[in-house]
Structure formats: C-alpha cells, structure tokens
C-alpha positions as CSV (number, residue, x, y, z in Angstrom):
1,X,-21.3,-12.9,-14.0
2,X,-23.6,-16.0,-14.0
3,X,-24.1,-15.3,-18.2
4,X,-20.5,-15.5,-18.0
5,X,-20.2,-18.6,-16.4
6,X,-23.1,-20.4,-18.8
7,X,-21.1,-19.3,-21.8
8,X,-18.0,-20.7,-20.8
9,X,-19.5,-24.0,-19.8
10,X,-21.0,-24.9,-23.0
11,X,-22.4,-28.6,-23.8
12,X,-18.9,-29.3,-24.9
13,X,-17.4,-30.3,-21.5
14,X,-15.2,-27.7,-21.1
15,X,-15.9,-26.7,-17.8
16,X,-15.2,-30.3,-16.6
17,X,-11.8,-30.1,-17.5
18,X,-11.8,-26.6,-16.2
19,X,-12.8,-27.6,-12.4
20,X,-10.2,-30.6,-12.6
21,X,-7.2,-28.3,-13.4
22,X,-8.8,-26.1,-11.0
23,X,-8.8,-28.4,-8.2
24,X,-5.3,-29.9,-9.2
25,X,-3.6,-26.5,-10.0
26,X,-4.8,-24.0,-7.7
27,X,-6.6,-25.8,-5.2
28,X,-10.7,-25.1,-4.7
29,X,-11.5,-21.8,-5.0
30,X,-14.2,-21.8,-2.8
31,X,-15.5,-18.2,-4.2
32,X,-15.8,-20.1,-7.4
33,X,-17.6,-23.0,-6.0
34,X,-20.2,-20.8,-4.2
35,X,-20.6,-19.2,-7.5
36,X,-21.5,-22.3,-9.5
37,X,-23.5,-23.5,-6.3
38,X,-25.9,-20.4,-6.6
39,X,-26.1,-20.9,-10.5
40,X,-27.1,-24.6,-9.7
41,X,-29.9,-23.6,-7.5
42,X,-31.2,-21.1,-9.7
43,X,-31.1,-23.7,-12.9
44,X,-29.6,-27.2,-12.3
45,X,-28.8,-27.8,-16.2
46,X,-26.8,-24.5,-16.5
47,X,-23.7,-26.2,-14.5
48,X,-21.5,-29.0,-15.7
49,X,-22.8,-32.4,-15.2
50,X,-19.6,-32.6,-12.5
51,X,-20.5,-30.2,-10.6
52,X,-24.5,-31.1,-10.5
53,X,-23.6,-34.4,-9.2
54,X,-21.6,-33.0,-6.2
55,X,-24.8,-31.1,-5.2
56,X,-27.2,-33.5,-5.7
57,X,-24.6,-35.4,-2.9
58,X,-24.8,-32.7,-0.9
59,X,-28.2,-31.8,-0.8
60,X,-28.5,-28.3,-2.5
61,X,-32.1,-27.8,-3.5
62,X,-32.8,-25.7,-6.6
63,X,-34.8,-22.6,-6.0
64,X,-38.5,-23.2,-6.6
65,X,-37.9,-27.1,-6.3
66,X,-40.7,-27.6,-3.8
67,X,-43.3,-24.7,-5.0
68,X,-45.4,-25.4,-9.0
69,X,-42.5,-27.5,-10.8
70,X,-40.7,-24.1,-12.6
71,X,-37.1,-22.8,-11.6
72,X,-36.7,-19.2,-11.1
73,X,-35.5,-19.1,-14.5
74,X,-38.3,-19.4,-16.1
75,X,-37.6,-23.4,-17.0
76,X,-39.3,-26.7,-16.4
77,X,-36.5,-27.8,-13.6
78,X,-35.1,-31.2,-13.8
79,X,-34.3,-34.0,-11.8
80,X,-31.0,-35.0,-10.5
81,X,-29.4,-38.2,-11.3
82,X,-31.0,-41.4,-10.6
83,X,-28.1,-42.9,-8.7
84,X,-27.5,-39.8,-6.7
85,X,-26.4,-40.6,-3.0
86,X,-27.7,-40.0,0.0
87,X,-26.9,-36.0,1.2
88,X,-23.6,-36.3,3.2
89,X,-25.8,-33.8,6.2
90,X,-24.5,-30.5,3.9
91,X,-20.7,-30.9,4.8
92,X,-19.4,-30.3,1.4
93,X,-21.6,-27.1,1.5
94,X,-20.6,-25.3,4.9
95,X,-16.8,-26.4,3.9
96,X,-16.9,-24.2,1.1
97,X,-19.3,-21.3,2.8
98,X,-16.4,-21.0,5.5
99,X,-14.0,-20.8,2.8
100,X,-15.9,-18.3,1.2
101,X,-16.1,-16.5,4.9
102,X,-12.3,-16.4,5.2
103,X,-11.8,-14.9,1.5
104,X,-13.8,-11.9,2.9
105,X,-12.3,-11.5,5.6
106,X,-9.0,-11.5,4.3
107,X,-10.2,-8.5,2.2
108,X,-11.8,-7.0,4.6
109,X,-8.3,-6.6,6.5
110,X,-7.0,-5.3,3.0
111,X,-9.3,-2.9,2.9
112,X,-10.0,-1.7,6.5
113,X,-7.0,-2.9,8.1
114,X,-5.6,0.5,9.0
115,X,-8.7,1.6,10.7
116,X,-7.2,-0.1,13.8
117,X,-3.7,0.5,12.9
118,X,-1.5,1.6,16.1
119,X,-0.3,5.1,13.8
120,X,-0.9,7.0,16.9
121,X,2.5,7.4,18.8
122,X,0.5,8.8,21.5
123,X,-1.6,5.7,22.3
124,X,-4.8,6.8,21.4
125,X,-5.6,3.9,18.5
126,X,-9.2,2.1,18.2
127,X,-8.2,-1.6,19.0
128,X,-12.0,-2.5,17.2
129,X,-13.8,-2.1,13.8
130,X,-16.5,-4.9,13.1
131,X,-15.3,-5.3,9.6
132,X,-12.1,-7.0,11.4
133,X,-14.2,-9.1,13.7
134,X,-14.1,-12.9,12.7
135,X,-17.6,-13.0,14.6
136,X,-18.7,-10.6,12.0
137,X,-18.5,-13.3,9.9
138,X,-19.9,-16.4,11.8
139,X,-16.0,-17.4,13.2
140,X,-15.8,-18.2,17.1
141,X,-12.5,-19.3,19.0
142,X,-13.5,-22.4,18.1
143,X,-13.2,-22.0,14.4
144,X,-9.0,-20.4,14.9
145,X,-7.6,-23.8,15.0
146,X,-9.2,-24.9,11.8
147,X,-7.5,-25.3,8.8
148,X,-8.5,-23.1,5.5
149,X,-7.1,-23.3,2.0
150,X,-5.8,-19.7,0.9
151,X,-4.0,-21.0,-2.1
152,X,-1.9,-18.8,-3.3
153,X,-4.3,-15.5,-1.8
154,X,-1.4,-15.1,0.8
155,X,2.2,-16.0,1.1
156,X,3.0,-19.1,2.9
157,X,1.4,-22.5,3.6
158,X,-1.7,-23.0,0.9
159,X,-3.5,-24.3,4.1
160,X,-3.5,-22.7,7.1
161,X,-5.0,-21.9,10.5
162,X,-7.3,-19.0,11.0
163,X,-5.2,-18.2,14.1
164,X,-1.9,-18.0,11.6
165,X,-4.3,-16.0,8.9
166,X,-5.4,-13.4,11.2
167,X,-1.6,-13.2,12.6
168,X,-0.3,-12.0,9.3
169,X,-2.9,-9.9,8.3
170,X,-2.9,-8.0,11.6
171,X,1.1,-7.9,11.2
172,X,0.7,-6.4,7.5
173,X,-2.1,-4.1,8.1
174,X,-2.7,-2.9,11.9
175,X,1.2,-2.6,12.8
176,X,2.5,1.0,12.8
177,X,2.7,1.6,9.6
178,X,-1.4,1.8,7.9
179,X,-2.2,1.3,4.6
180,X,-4.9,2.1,2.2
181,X,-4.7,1.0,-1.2
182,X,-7.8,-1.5,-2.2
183,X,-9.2,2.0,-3.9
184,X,-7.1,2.1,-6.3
185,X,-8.2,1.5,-10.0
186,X,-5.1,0.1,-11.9
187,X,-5.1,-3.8,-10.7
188,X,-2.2,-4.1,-11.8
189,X,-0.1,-1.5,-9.3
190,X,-2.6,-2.8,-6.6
191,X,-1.1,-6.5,-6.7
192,X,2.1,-5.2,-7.0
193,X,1.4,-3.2,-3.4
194,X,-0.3,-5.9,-1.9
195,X,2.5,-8.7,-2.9
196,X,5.1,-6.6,-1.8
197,X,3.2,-6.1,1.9
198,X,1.9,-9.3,2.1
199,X,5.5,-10.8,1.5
200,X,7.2,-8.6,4.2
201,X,4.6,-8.6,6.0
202,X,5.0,-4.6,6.1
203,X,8.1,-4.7,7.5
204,X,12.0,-3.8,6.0
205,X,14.1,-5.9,6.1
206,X,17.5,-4.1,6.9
207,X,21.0,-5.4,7.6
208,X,23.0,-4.6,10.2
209,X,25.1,-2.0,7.9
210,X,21.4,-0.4,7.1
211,X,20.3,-0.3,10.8
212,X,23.6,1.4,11.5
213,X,23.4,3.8,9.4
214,X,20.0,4.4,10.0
215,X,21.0,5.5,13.6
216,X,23.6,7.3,12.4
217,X,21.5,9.9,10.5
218,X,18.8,9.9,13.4
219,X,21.2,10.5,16.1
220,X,23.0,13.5,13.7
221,X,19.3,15.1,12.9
222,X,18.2,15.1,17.0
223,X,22.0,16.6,18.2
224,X,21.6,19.4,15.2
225,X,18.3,20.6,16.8
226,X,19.4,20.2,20.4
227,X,22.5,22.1,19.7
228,X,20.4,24.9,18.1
229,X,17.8,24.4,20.9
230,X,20.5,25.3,23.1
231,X,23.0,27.6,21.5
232,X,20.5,29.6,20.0
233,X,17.7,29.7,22.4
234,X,14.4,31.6,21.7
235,X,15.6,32.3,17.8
236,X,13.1,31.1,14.9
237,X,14.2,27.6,13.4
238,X,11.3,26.0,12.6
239,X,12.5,22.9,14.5
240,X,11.9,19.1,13.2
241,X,11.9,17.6,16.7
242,X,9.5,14.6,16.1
243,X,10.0,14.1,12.6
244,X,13.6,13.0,12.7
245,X,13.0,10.1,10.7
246,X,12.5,12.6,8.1
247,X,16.8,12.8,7.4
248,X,17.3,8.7,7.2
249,X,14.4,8.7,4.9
250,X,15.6,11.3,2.7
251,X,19.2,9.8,2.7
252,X,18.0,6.6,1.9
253,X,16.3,8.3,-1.1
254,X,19.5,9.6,-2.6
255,X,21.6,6.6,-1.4
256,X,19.7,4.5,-4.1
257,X,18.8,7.0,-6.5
258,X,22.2,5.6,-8.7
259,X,20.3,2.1,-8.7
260,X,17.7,3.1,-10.4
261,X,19.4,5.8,-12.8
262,X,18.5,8.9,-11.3
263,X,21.5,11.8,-11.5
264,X,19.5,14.7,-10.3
265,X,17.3,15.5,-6.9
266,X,15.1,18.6,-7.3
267,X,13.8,19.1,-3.6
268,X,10.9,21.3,-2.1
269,X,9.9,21.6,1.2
270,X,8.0,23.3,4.6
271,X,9.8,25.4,6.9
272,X,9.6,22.5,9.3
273,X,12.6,20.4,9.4
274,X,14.7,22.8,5.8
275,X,17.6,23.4,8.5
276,X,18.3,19.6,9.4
277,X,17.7,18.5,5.9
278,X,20.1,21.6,4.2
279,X,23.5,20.4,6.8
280,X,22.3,16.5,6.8
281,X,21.1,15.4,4.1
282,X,22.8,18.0,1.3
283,X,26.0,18.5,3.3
284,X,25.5,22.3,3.8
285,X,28.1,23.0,6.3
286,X,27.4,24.1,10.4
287,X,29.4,26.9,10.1
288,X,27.4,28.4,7.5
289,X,23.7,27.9,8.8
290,X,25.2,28.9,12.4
291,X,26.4,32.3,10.6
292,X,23.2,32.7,9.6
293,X,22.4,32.6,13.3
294,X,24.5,34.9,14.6
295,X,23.8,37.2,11.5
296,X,27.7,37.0,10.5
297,X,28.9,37.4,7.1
298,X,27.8,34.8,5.4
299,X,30.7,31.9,4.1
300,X,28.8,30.9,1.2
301,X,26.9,34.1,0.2
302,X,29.2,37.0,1.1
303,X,26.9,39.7,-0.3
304,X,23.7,38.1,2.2
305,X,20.3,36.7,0.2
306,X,18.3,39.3,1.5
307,X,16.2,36.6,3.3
308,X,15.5,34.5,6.4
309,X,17.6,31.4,6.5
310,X,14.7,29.0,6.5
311,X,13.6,30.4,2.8
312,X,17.2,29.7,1.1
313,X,17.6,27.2,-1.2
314,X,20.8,25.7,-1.8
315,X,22.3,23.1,-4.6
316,X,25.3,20.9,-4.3
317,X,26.6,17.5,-5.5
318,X,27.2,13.9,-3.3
319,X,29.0,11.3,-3.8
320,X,27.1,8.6,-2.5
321,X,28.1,4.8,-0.2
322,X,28.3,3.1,-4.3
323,X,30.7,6.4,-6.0
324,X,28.3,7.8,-7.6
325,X,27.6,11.4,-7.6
326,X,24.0,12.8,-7.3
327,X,23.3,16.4,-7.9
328,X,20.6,17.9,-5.1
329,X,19.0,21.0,-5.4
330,X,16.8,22.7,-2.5
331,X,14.3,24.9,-4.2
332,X,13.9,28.5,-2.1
333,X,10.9,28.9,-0.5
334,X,8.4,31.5,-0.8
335,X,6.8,33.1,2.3
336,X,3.5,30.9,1.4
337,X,4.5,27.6,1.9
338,X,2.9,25.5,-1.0
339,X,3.7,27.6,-3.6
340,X,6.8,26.1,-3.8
341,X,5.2,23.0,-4.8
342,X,4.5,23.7,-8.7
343,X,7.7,26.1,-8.4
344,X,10.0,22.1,-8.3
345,X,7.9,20.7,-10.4
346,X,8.1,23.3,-13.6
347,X,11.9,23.3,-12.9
348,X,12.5,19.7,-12.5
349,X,10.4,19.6,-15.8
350,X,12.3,22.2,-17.1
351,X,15.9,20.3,-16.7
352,X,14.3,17.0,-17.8
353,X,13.8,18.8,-20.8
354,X,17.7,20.3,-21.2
355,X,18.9,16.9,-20.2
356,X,16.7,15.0,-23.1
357,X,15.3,13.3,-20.4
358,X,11.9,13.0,-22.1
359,X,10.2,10.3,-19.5
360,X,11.8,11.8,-16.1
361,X,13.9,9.3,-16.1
362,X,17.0,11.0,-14.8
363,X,16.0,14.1,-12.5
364,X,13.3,13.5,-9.8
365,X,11.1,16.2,-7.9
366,X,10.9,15.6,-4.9
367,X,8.4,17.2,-2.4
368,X,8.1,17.4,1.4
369,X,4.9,18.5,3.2
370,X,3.5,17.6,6.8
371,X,-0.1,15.6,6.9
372,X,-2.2,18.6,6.9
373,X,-1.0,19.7,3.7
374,X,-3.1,16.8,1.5
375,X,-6.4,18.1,2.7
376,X,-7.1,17.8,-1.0
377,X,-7.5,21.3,-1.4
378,X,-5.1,24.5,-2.2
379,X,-1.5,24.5,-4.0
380,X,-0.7,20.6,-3.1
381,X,-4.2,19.6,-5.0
382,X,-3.8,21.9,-7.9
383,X,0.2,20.9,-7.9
384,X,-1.2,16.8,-8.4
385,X,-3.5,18.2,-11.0
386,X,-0.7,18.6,-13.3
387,X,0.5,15.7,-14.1
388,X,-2.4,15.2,-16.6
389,X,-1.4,18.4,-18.3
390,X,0.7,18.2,-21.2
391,X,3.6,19.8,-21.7
C-alpha cells in the first residue's frame, strides 16, 4: 500500500491537489491521514511537500531521526523546513488517531455486531463482546460527547457524537434482527447490504395498510393451529406454533413477486408449518385439509394420494392485492426431509426452461427449512452446490 501511495504522489504535485479535493470533497479521511503520517515517519521526502509541513507543525518525528542520521529506508533522512513552527503539543496527531479509532470501531460493529444481538426470544443474549467496547479502543464516557467526522461512512450528519454513532450502530446491528455479512467477497453486494441497513437502520418501514395486513395473516396462521390443536387433539400435524411469522413472510413474497416480474412460485418445504402455509398462503381450502383429518373422502383428490397429508403437494393460482395472478406450486415431500430440496430446484429449472426463461427471471424456487438444516452439511449443502453446475 505505501508503494502505492509513493507512485501516486509523484514530484509532479499531484498529491497536493489530491489532499485539497480531499479535504474539500469528502472531508479528512483520517485513515488516509494516518497512512501518509506512517509513510512520513518512515521517509519524510516520500510525502507531498503539504503534508510534510503539517507534521513538521505537529511534531511527528521520522523513524531513526535521533539514532546514526539514516531513515529506516535505507536513506540519508532530511530536514524539515526551516520556517517550521513550533509543535502545536501533538493535537493535529491525536485528532486524527481518534478518528482513525472510531473508523474501527464502526467496523467492528459491522462485523461483530450480531454477537450481542438480542435474537434470543428467550432472553438469554450476551449484552458484551470486547470488540464492541469503546474502551477497547482507548474511548471513555468522556470521549461520547465528542464530535467525529464519519463523512459519508454512515448516513446522517458528516459529524457526529460518539454517543449518536454508537446509537445507530447498536440499532442496525444488536436489535433483534443479527446480521453477518462483512465476509462476503463481492464489494459490490456488501455496500449494497450495508447501505440498505445502515439507512433503515435495520428496521421496515411499513404503513399502516402493511401492519394491517401483516396481523391479518399472523392472527389467521395462530387460529388455524389452535383450531387443529383443539378439534383434532393428539393427531400428527407437525404444528408451526412459534414460527407464525413464517405465513406474513411468505405472503409478502408472493404479494410483490408481480413487481419484480416473477409469474411462477415453485415452493419446497419441512413438515413443520406445510399445513398453515397449504390453507394460508396457497388458498388450499379448510374443508379439504380437515377431510384429511377425519380420513373423509377427499374434495380435491377423490381417488386419496396414497400418503400422509403433511407430504402432499399442491399447485394453484392467486390473484394477488395489484391483479395480478401468480402461479404457486407446493412440491410433495418425500419421507426424508431435504431431499426435496434439489427435487424444486431441477423442476423450477426445468419450467424456466419451457417458459424460455433462460436467466430465472420469471419462475422462482423457493425453499423453506428450520435453522438446523444449514449445518453446512447433507442435502441443503449439496442442493447450494449446484448452482455452479451448468446446465
């Protein structure tokens, strides 16, 4: 990085200019400025004439200054300006060491910010991980009502208290809703996630319509399983008590699939939850899964499937809040869960290619599994390993 540096600051002055639409675009970087510090102490006449000034002010002693008259480098070193002032005490320096101090932290809560992040419903969340600690990095209560310049590295104010700082970040990244992302190698999707975080500070923003609705489908999923809870006590249903927030998500899903041109759901999933999301979120009818139940003749099936009614698939189409229609398929399960995993995928593939649909465009897979089932390893690995395959 420092050869970097020395080749764009050529004897040309280019780097001059360079720190002034810095300063008057952006505002100081201070990671930038602690950069060109180090390079200035390690070899005073590899920096711009600007910037050697400034720490010749402050007092920043090149390395090897006071020991046989050679830099580090390998140099003669050489003497700072003859009308260099007084050092101001080293405030120009710890300014931009605290800024540099705050940068980090902000990643750190990027990057670590869900290891205290209240996911537990139960209560039982760490509330500490020294990475997060502003005494970690040399901050006391003293330092929160100080003002830092974050520029444009978070939304809001370009300067702003480390109290208001560590307020957002805690907001995005330890709510109830973690996040870990800063592994990811494509920088390009990673800003994308962490501007669309950062901006809503992890949290929808729903209209009153949305909440509505939202309450709507969670109130329908809870009375479907306390109805079956109750009408059909003891019986086998695989219940998704818990999880109810499974059926507004899912609706949600189809709701906006038209938006973005999708015609075409292909849906696999667990046992857990297929009975709530068959009657409310593809509009199978109560009479029919009750049937089931009460092994009646079934409406919809006269001749029986020949299998347990949390295996059936089921297809149908739904005319969603904007007119259009969306066709949803429910794949059928086999008695191994996962399997059905590579099962939607080959047959979404499979229509995409009927349909012309060349880029999957038009007809989605989607796929439903509980926590446990991206251990990395079995069906739901090998399933994610396809998508490098041609074909």
């Amino acid at each position: 990085m420092t050869r970097e540096r020395n080749d764009r600051s050529g004897a040309n002055g280019a780097s001059d200019s360079r720190v002034e639409s810095l300063e008057g675009d952006f505002g100081l970087n201070a990671a930038f400025v602690e950069e060109i510090r180090q390079q200035y102490e390690i070899d005073p006449s590899s920096v711009p004439a600007a910037w050697a000034e400034v720490f010749a002010r402050e007092g920043s002693a090149p390395a090897g200054a006071r020991e046989a008259g050679t830099s580090t480098a390998g140099g003669p070193l050489r003497a700072g300006p003859a009308s260099a002032e007084p050092p101001r005490d080293g405030v120009v320096a710890d300014l931009s060491d605290k800024h540099a101090r705050v940068l980090r932290l902000i990643h750190a809560y990027r990057a670590r910010g869900h290891r205290i992040a209240r996911s537990d419903p139960l209560g039982g969340n760490p509330d500490y991980f020294p990475e997060l600690d502003p005494a970690h990095y040399g901050f006391g209560h003293d330092d929160l009502a100080e003002r830092y310049a974050v520029g444009s590295e978070l939304p809001g104010d370009p300067v702003q208290t480390l109290a208001e700082i560590l307020e957002r970040l805690k907001r995005t990244y330890c709510g109830t809703i973690g996040v870990e992302f800063t592994h990811m190698q494509d920088p390009g999707r990673k800003m994308w996630l962490r501007s669309i975080l950062e901006e809503t500070q992890n949290q929808p923003r729903l209209d009153y319509e949305e909440k509505r609705r939202i309450l709507r489908k969670l109130s329908e999923a809870e009375l479907f399983e306390r109805f079956l809870h109750t009408k059909f006590l003891g019986q086998k249903r695989f219940s998704l008590e818990g999880a109810e927030s499974l059926i507004p998500l899912l609706d949600t899903v189809v709701e906006r699939s038209p938006g973005y041109g999708v015609g075409e759901l292909v849906l696999g999933m667990a046992h857990r939850g297929r009975l709530n999301v068959l009657v409310n979120v593809l509009g199978k009818s109560y009479e029919s899964v009750f049937s089931e139940f009460e092994d009646s003749p079934l409406l919809d099936s006269p001749f029986g499937s020949g299998d347990v009614k949390y295996h059936k698939g089921y297809s149908k189409d739904r005319r969603t809040a904007s007119g259009d229609v969306v066709h949803m398929t429910l794949t059928s399960n086999p008695s191994h869960l996962e399997v059905v995993d590579p099962v939607v995928e080959g047959r979404a593939r499979a229509k995409q290619v009927r349909a012309g649909d060349l880029h999957g465009k038009t007809i989605v897979p989607v796929e439903i599994h509980g926590d446990a089932a991206f251990a990395g390893q079995g069906v739901v690995a090998e399933t994610l390993n396809l998508s490098r395959l041609r074909g």
